[in-house]
N, C-alpha and C positions, 0 to 999 in steps of 0.2 A: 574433500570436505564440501558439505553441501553450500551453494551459492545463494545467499540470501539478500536480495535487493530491497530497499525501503525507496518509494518514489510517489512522486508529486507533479502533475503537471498543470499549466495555466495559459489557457485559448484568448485568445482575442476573439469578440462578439459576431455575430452574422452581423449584417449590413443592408437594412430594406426599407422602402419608404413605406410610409401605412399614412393614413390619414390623419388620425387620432393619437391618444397616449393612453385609453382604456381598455384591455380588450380587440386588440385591433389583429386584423388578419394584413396580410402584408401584400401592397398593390404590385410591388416588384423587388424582386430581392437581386442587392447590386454586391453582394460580394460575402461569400463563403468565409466561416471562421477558420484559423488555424492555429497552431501551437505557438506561443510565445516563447513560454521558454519550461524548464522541466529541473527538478528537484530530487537529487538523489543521496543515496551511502549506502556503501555495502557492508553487510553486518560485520563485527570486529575491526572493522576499519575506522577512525579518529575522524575524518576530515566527513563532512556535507559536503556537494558539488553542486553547480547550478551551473544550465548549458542555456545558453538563450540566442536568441536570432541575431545580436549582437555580437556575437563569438568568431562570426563569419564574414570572411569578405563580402559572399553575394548580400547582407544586408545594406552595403553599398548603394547599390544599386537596384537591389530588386529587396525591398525592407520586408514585404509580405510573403515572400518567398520562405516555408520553415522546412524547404526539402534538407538541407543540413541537420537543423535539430534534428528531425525525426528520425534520420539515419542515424543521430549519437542515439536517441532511444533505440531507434532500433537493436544497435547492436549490445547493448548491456542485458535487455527482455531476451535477445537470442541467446547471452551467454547464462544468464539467470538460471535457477533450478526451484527458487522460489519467492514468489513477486508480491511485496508485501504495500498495502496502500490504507487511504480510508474511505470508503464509497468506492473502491476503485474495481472491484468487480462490474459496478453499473455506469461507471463514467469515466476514471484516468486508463482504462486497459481498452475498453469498448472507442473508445477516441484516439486512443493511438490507434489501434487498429484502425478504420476510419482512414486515417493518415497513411501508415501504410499501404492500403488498396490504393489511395488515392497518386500516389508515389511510385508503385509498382514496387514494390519491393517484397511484396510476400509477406506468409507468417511467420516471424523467428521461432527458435526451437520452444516446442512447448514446456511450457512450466508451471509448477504449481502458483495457485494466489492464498493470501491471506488477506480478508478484507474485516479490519477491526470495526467498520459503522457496522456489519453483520451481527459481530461476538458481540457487541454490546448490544444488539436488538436480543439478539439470541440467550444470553446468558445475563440479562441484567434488565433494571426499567429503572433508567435515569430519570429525568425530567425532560435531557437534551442530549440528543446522542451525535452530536453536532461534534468536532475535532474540538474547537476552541472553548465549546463549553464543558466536554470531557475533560480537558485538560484543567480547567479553572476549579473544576466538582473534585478532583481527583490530585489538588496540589503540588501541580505540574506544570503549570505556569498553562500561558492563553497564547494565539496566534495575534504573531505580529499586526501594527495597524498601515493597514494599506491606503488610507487617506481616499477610501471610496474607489466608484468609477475613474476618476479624474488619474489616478493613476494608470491603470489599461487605456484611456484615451489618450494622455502623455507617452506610455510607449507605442502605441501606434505611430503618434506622431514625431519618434525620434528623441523625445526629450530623455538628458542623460539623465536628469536628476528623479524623472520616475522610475529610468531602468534598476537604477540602485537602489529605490526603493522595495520592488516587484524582486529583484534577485534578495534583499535581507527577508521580505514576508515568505517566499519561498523557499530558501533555506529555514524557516526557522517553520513550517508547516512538519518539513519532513523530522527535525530534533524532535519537536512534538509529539508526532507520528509513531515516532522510536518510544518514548516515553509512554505513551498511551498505551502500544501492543505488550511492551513487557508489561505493567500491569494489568493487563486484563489476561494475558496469555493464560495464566495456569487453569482460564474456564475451559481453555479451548478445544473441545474434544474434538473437532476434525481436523485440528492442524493435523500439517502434511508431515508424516514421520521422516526422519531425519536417517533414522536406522537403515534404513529401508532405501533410502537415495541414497547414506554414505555405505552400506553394505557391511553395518558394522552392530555387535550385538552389546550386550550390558552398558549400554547410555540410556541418558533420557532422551527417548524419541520425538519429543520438540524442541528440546535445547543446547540436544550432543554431548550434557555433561556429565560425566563419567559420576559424581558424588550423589551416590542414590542412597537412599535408607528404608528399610524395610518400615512399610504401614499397615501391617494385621492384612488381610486374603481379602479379594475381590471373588465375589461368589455369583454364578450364573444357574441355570436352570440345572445342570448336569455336572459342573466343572467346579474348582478352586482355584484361583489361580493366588501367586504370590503378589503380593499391593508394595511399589514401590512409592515414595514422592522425590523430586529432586533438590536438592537443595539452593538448586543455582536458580531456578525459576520458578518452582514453587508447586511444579506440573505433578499429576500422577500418573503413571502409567504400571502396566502388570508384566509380571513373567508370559514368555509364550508356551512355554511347557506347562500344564497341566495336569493334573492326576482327576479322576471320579471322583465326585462329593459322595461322602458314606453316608448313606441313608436309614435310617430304622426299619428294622424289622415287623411287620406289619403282622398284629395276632391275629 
């Protein structure tokens, strides 16, 4: 069965003096961002997880230190086969990675992504293509309230009561997350076929569910193909056999 990850991650700020608060180029930069903590579930599984710098002994003693976390990301992106986020093609995967060079640890095995701030550029024109305002347009509820900066500045500085905060806004990013891709999913015409990583035929190739119903022929320049939709997700997808489309006779 193919491996479908939902995930979320959340950095602590670079660190630099600048002069100003407008516009300011930075006179010296005293310290690199890194990973806080990270948000996940893998598909048909019940539970969300949250892994954070807190999880580990070396937060003890070394709090900025996220070589732990990144190794739990690490190794879920290695076993993954498909890595589903929002913006996370241009920032939660581009940052992990990031991390891992930084770590040496390499690139885990590659996998596909699915990035829903995409589908929604791609197949839609909201107002706001934002997670928390998808979810609110779309009656799915809105992303937790993280009480500002002051929370990332509380977890840096240790405080429990922000970390519990930062772990419920994160868990409930990725529930969100979940809720948002199944309903946008049936636009999705490049998700990554399922058929085709599980090696298995007569499913829907984005959602592996065998309850397909015939929807009238998918017709291309030469071909006909059979039009199915799924019932489980709402996706369409066609036969891969094909016959000639019969064309008229030309007097």
């Amino acid at each position: 069965m193919t491996k479908t990850l939902f995930f979320d991650i959340e950095t602590a700020p670079n660190m630099s003096y600048i002069w100003g608060q407008w516009q300011q180029n930075a006179i010296a930069h005293v310290r690199e961002w890194y990973i806080l903590c990270f948000s996940y579930k893998w598909e048909h599984q019940k539970s969300t997880h949250v892994v954070s710098l807190t999880d580990f002994d070396l937060y003890e003693t070394q709090p900025e230190n996220d070589n732990r976390v990144v190794h739990a990301l690490w190794e879920l992106l290695d076993e993954a086969d498909i890595v589903i986020g929002h913006n996370s093609d241009a920032f939660d995967i581009k940052k992990a990675n990031a991390r891992f060079a930084y770590h040496d640890f390499g690139p885990p095995t590659p996998y596909r992504t699915v990035d829903t701030l995409k589908m929604a550029r791609r197949h839609f024109k909201f107002n706001s293509n934002r997670l928390g305002d998808l979810g609110k347009h779309l009656n799915l509820g809105g992303k937790e309230d993280t009480g500002g900066f002051e929370t990332w500045a509380g977890c840096m500085r240790g405080d429990n009561k922000a970390w519990t905060i930062m772990k419920k806004y994160a868990k409930k990013d990725v529930d969100l997350l979940i809720d948002v891709y199944k309903r946008l999913r049936p636009w999705a015409t490049t998700h990554p076929n399922k058929n085709v990583l599980d090696g298995t035929t007569h499913a829907c190739p984005t959602c592996s569910s065998n309850k397909l119903m015939k929807r009238g022929t998918r017709v291309t320049q030469t071909m006909i193909y059979q039009q199915y939709q799924c019932k489980e997700c709402l996706s369409y997808c066609r036969s891969r056999l094909a016959v000639p489309a019969v064309r008229p006779e030309v007097v």
